[in-house]
Structures are given as C-alpha cells and as structure tokens.
C-alpha positions in Angstrom: 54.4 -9.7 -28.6 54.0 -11.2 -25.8 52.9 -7.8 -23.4 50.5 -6.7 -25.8 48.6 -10.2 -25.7 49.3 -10.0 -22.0 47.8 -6.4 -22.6 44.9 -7.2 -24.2 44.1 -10.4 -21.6 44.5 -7.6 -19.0 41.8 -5.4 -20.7 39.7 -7.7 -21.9 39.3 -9.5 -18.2 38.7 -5.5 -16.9 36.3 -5.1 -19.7 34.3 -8.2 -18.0 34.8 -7.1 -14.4 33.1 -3.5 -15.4 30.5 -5.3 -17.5 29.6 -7.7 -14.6 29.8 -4.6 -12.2 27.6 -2.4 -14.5 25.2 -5.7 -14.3 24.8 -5.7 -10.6 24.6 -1.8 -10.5 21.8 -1.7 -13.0 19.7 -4.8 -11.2 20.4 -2.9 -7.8 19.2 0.4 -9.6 16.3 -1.8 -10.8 15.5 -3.0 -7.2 15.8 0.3 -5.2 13.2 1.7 -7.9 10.7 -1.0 -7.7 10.8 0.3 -4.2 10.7 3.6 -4.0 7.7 3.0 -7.0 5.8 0.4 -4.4 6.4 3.1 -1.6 4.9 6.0 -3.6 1.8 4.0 -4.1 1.6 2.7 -0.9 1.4 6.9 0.8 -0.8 8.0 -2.9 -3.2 5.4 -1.4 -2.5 6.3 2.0 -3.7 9.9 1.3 -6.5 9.1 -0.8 -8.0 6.8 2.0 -7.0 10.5 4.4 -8.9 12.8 2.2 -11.7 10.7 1.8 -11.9 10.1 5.2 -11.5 14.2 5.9 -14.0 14.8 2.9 -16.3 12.6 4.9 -16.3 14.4 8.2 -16.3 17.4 7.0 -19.4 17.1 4.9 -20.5 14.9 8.0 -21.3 11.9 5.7 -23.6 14.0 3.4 -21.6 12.7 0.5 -19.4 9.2 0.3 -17.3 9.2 -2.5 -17.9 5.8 -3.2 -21.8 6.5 -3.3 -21.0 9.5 -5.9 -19.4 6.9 -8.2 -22.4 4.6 -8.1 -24.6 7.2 -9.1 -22.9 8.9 -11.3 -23.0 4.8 -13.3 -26.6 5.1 -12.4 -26.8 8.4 -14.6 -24.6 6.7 -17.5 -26.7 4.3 -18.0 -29.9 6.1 -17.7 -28.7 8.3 -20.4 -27.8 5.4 -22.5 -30.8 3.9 -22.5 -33.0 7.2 -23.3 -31.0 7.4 -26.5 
C-alpha cells in the first residue's frame, strides 16, 4: 500500500512539474509571438513608408498618397451632399 501512495505522490508531483513547465513554455511561446507580431509590423510599415517614398520619385511628386486620400474624402462628401 504504501508504494502505490508513494506512486501516486510520485505522479502527481510530475504531473505539477509538467503542468508548471507547460506554463512557462506557453507564456514563452506567448512572448516570442508578440515579437515576431511587433517585428512584422514594424518592416509592413517599414515598406509602406519605401513604396511611398519610391511611388513618390518616381511620379516625381505628381501624386502624394496622402493628398489622394484627402481628395478622394473631398469626393465622398461632395457626393453625399448632392444626394
């Protein structure tokens, strides 16, 4: 009786070690992904600003992205208010 309560102790205290172990694997999983997420949108943004800034010379400033947005919330609301 005894080595099967010793038994038992024995798996249950592994049972914890994994559980604990699982725990720190999954918050290190958690970490490395909030990473490699911040990283992704640090280059998306990265070559966003790039194309922009390529779009830009090559049209040699004719259009600016951020211009095109203005006026195309310019045409929204003109169209808007006509109706």
């Amino acid at each position: 009786m005894k080595l099967n309560s010793l038994g038992a102790a024995s798996l249950l205290a592994l049972s914890l070690v994994m559980i604990s172990g699982c725990d720190q694997v999954e918050k290190s999983a958690q970490q490395v992904l909030g990473k490699a997420s911040e990283t992704a949108k640090q280059a998306i943004d990265d070559t966003q600003k790039a194309a922009e800034q390529a779009l830009s010379e090559a049209t040699q400033g004719l259009i600016n992205p951020q211009n095109k947005d203005d006026q195309e919330e310019k045409d929204a609301e003109s169209n808007t208010q006509e109706t």
